[in-house]
C-alpha positions in Angstrom: 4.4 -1.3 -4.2 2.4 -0.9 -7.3 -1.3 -1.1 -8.6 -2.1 -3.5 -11.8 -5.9 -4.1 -12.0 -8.6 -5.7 -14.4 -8.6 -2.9 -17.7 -11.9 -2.2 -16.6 -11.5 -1.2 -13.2 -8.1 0.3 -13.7 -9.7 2.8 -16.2 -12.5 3.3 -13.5 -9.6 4.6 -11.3 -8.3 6.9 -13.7 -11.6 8.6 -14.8 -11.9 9.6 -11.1 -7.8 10.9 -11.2 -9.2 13.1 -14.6 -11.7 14.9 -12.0 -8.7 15.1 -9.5 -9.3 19.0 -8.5 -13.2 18.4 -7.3 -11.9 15.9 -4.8 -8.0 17.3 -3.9 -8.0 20.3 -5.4 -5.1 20.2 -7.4 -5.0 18.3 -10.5 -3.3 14.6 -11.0 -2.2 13.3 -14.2 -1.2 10.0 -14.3 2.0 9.6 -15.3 2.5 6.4 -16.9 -1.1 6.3 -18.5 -0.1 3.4 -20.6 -0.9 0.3 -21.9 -0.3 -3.0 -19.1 2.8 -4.4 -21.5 3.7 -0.6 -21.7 3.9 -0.4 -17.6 5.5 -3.3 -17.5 8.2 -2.8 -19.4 8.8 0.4 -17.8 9.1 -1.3 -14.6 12.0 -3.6 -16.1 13.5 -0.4 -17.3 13.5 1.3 -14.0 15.8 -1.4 -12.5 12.4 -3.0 -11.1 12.8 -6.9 -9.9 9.5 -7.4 -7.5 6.4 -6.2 -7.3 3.2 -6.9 -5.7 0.3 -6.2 -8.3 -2.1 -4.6 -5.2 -5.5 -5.2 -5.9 -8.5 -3.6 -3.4 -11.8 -3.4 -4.0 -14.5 -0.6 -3.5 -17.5 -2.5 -2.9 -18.8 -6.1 -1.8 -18.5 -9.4 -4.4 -15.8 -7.7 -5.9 -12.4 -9.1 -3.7 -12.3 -12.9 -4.7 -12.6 -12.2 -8.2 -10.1 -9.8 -7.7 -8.2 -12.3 -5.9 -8.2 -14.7 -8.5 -6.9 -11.8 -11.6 -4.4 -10.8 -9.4 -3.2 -14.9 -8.8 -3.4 -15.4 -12.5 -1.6 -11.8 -13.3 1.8 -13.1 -11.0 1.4 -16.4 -12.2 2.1 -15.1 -16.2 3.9 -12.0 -15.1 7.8 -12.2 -14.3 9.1 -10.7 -10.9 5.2 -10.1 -9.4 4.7 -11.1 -6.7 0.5 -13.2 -6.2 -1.3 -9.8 -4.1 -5.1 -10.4 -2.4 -7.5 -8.2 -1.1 -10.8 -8.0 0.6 -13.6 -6.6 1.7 -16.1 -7.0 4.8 -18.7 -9.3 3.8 -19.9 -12.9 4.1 -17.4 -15.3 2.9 -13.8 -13.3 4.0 -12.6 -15.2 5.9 -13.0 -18.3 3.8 -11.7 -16.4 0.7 -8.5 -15.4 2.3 -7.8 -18.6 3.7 -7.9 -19.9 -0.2 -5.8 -17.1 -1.0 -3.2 -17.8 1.5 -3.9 -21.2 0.6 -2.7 -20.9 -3.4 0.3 -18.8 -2.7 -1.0 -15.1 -2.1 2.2 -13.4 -0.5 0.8 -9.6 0.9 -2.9 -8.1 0.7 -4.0 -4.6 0.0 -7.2 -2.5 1.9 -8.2 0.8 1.4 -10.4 2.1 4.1 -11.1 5.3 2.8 -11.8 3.9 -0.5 -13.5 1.0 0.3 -15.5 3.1 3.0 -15.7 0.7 6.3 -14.6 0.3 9.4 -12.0 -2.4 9.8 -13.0 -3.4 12.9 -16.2 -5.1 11.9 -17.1 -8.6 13.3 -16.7 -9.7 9.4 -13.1 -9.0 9.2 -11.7 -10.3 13.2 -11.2 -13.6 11.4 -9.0 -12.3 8.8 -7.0 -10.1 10.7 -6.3 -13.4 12.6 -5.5 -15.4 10.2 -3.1 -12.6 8.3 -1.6 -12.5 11.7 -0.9 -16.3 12.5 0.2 -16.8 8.5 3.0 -14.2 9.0 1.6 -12.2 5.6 1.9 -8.9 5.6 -1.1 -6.3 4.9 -0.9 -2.6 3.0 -3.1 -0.9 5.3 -4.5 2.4 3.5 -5.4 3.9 6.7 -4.4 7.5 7.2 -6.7 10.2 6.3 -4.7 11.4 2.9 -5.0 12.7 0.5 -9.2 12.9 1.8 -10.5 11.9 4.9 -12.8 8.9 5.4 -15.3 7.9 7.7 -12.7 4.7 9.0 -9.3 6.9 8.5 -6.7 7.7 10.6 -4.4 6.0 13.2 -8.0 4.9 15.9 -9.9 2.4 13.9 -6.8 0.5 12.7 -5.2 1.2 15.9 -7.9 -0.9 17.7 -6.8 -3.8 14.9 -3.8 -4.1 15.9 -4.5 -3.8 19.7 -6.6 -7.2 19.4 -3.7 -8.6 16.8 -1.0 -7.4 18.3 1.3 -10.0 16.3 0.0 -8.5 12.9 2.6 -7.9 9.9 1.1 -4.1 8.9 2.9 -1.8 6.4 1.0 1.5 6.7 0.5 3.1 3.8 2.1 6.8 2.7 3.8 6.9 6.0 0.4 6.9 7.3 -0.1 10.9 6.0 -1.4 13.2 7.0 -1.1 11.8 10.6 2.3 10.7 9.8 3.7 10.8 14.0 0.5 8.9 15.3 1.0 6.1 12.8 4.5 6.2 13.4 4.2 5.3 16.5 2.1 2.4 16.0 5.6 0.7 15.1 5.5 -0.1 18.8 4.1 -3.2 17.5 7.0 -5.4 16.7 5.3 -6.4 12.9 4.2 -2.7 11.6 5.8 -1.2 8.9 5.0 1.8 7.0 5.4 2.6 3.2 7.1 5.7 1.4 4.0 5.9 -1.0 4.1 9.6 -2.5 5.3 10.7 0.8 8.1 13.8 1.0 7.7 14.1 -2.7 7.4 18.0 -3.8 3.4 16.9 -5.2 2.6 15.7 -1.4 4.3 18.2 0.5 2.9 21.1 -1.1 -0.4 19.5 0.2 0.6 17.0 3.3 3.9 18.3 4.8 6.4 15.8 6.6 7.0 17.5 9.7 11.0 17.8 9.6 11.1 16.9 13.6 10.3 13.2 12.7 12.8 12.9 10.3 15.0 11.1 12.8 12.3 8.8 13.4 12.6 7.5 9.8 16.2 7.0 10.6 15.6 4.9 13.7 12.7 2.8 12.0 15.4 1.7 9.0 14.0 -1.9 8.8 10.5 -0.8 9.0 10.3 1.4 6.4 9.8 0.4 2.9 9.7 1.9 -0.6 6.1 2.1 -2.1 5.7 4.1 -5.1 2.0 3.9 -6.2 2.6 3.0 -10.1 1.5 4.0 -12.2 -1.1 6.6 -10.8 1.3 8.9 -9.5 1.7 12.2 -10.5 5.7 12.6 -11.4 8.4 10.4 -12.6 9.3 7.3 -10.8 12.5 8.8 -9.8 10.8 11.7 -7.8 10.1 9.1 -4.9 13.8 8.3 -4.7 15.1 11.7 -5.2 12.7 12.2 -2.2 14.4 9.9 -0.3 18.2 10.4 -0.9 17.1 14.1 -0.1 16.6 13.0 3.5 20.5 12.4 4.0 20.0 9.2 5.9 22.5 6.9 4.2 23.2 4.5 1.9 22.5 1.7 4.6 19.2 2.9 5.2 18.1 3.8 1.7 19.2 0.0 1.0 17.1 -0.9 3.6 14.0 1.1 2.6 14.6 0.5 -1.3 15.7 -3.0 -1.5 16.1 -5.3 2.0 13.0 -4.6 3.6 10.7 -5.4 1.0 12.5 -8.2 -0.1 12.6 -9.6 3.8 8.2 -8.9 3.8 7.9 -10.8 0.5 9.8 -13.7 1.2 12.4 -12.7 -1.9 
């Protein structure tokens, strides 16, 4: 899972990561800070195949247009994947059924970010249609690394309640209320990602508790790699070092690094 965005909003992004310590306090330097054919050919370096360029937006009139960058950005970019987004306002439901439509493959919401409750009347049509299409949604939902107003494992618990059928991956393991959202894979379509999860940065902030550990290892085709490029504070690697620290096995790091997001995208 990674983040490619208009210039002009992606710098918007990281001149709120340069005042990091006034919102997390600690500091966050992006890490690979560069250039979009810079990124990209760090990804191909990395051993990188597929990737969904997840594009959210912070505000209303913002998602279709974002929508139709992030169509045109796959469509010219080898190995991404066409991501969509959106936002609770008039028109949703119309927008995402052209997405869905043209070829989009997964979507991305940020509830803290984009500040509303995903239970709105505006959005019940989209969550059915996501759920009927069989696309999956990254759902930024847990309360990390801030709290929101519409975070943590209720709001988005209620979603899935009314559509039950809904492919979900959960976002950073769902931190910091890592067992509740864990156990929203009692839904047979809810997965979660390993976004900056169990890396030394989150843990010094957001602790896994060790106890669910075997929980991980029980979920192995529900868990899938996420990463957060390029706004993440360490090397790429760190997420995977992360991972093989766990101890879980080559099957299941295959799983989480390779099969499962492979099976969610259709690959």
């Amino acid at each position: 899972m990674c983040t490619f965005l208009p210039d002009q909003v992606m710098n918007a992004v990281w001149a709120y990561f340069d005042h990091a310590s006034e919102h997390y306090s600690t500091d966050w330097p992006i890490t690979y800070r560069t250039p979009v054919e810079e990124r990209l050919k760090t990804l191909q370096t990395l051993g990188i195949r597929a990737f969904p360029a997840l594009v959210y937006p912070h505000k209303p009139d913002m998602a279709a247009w974002l929508n139709v960058w992030a169509r045109d950005f796959a469509a010219s970019t080898p190995g991404c994947v066409p991501s969509g987004t959106f936002y609770p306002e008039p028109g949703a439901a119309a927008y995402v059924r052209e997405a869905l439509e043209l070829g989009t493959r997964i979507f991305k919401v940020h509830l803290q970010v984009g500040d509303y409750d995903p239970r709105t009347d505006e959005l019940d049509d989209v969550w059915g249609q996501l759920a009927e299409a069989g696309v999956p949604v990254v759902v930024h939902c847990g309360s990390g690394p801030i709290r929101g107003r519409h975070t943590g494992p209720g709001p988005f618990g209620d979603v899935l309640r009314k559509h039950p059928q809904l492919t979900a991956v959960i976002a950073h393991l769902g931190m910091p209320e890592y067992a509740e959202h864990l156990a929203l894979t009692s839904y047979p379509n809810v997965h979660l990602d390993t976004t900056m999860a169990l890396t030394p940065f989150t843990e010094a902030l957001m602790p896994f508790p060790r106890d669910l550990i075997p929980r991980l290892a029980d979920l192995q085709d529900r868990i899938v790699l996420g990463s957060d490029f390029p706004n993440i504070p360490y090397p790429y690697a760190v997420q995977l070092s992360a991972l093989e620290s766990l101890d879980l096995g080559d099957a299941w790091l295959r799983a989480v690094c390779r099969d499962n997001g492979a099976s969610l995208l259709g690959l």
